[in-house]
Each structure stands twice: as structure tokens, then as C-alpha cells.
N, C-alpha and C positions, 0 to 999 in steps of 0.2 A: 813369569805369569803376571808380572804386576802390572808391566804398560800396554798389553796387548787387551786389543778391544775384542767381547763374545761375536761371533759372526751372526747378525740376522740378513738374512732374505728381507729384500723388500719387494712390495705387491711392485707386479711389473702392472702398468695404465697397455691396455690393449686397443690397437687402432680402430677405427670405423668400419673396416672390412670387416674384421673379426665380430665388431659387435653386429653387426649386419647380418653377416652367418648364423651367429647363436637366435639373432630372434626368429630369419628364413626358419630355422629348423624347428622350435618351441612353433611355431606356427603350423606346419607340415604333423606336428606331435597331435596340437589339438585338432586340427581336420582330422587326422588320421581315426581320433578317438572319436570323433560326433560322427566320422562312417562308420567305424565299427557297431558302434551305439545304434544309431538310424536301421546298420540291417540285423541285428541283433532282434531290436522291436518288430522289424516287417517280417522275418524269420517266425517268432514268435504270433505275430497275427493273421498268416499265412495259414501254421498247423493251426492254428484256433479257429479261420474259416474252414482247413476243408476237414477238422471234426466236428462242426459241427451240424446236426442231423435237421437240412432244411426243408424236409416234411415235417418234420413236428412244427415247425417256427411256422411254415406256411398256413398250416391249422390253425396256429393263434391267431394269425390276424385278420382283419375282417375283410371281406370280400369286396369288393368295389369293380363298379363295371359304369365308364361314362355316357354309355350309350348302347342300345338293345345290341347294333351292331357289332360291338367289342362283347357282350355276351355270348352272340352267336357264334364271334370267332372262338370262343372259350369252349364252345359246347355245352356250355351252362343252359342257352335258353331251352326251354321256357321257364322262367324264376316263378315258383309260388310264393305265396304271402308266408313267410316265418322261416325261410331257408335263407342263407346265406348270399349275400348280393342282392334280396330284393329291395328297393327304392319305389316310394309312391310313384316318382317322378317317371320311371320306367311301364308302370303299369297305367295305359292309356285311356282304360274303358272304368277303369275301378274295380276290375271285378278280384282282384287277389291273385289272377294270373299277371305276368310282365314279362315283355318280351315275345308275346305272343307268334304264332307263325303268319306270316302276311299270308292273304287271302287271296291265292292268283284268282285273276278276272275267267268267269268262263268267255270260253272262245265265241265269236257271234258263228252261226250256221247260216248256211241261206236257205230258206226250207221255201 
């Protein structure tokens, strides 16, 4: 025992391929996690939209109509003064109605 040297291992230096490989894959690791992550979230706000109840939300928010027109296609008109959607801007005459129904021409006769 006295001239025999203790055996260590030394670190083997690993070529360029290899270190190549290990970073491809730690790379492949972290995509891998910010997908799982991304649908994870979208998962999670998906059930969040479809529980939640978008008649109540539609109630909160306030009503807006850019033109008598898109009210009519609503079904909304005629908009009274203190209901929801009305705008000065919409009621033509002043008088608290908006949106009113156009007034077809009477037809001429030939008498």
C-alpha cells in the first residue's frame, strides 16, 4: 500500500456536439414549459368566459346606439327620454322621444 496512488476519475471535457445537444434539449425543456404554461392560462380563461352569465354583464353596461338606424336594427326604437340608449343627439325634434318612426309621404291622388 505504500506506493500505489488512490484512483480518482477525472471530469472527462465533452466535445461541441454534446454540448450542442444539451442546450437543443434545455431549449425544447423551456418551450415545452411556456406551452404548457400559455394553454394552461387559455384553459383556465376559456371556463372563466363561458361561466360567465353575459346577461347580467350586458345589464351593466350602458347602452349606446351610433345612429337611429342601428337602434332600429336593435328593436330599441323609439328611445324615450330616461331609458337606456337615449342621446340628445338621436332625438331630432327635442321633444324627449329619439328615434322616432319616419313619417311616410302620403301618396299624391289624382282627383
Amino acid at each position: 500500500m505504500g506506493f500505489k496512488k488512490e484512483f480518482r476519475a477525472q471530469p472527462v471535457k465533452l466535445g461541441p456536439y454534446w454540448r450542442a445537444e444539451e442546450r437543443a434539449k434545455r431549449r425544447r425543456q423551456r418551450i415545452s414549459f411556456v406551452a404548457r404554461t400559455s394553454l394552461l392560462a387559455l384553459g383556465i380563461f376559456s371556463v372563466g368566459m363561458l361561466a360567465t352569465n353575459w346577461s347580467a354583464v350586458r345589464e351593466r353596461l350602458p347602452t349606446f346606439y351610433p345612429s337611429c338606424s342601428w337602434a332600429r336594427g336593435a328593436g330599441a326604437a323609439p328611445i324615450l327620454r330616461g331609458s337606456p340608449g337615449y342621446r340628445a343627439q338621436l332625438d331630432a325634434d327635442g321633444d324627449g322621444i329619439a328615434c322616432e318612426a319616419i313619417p311616410q309621404r302620403e301618396r299624391l291622388t289624382d282627383s
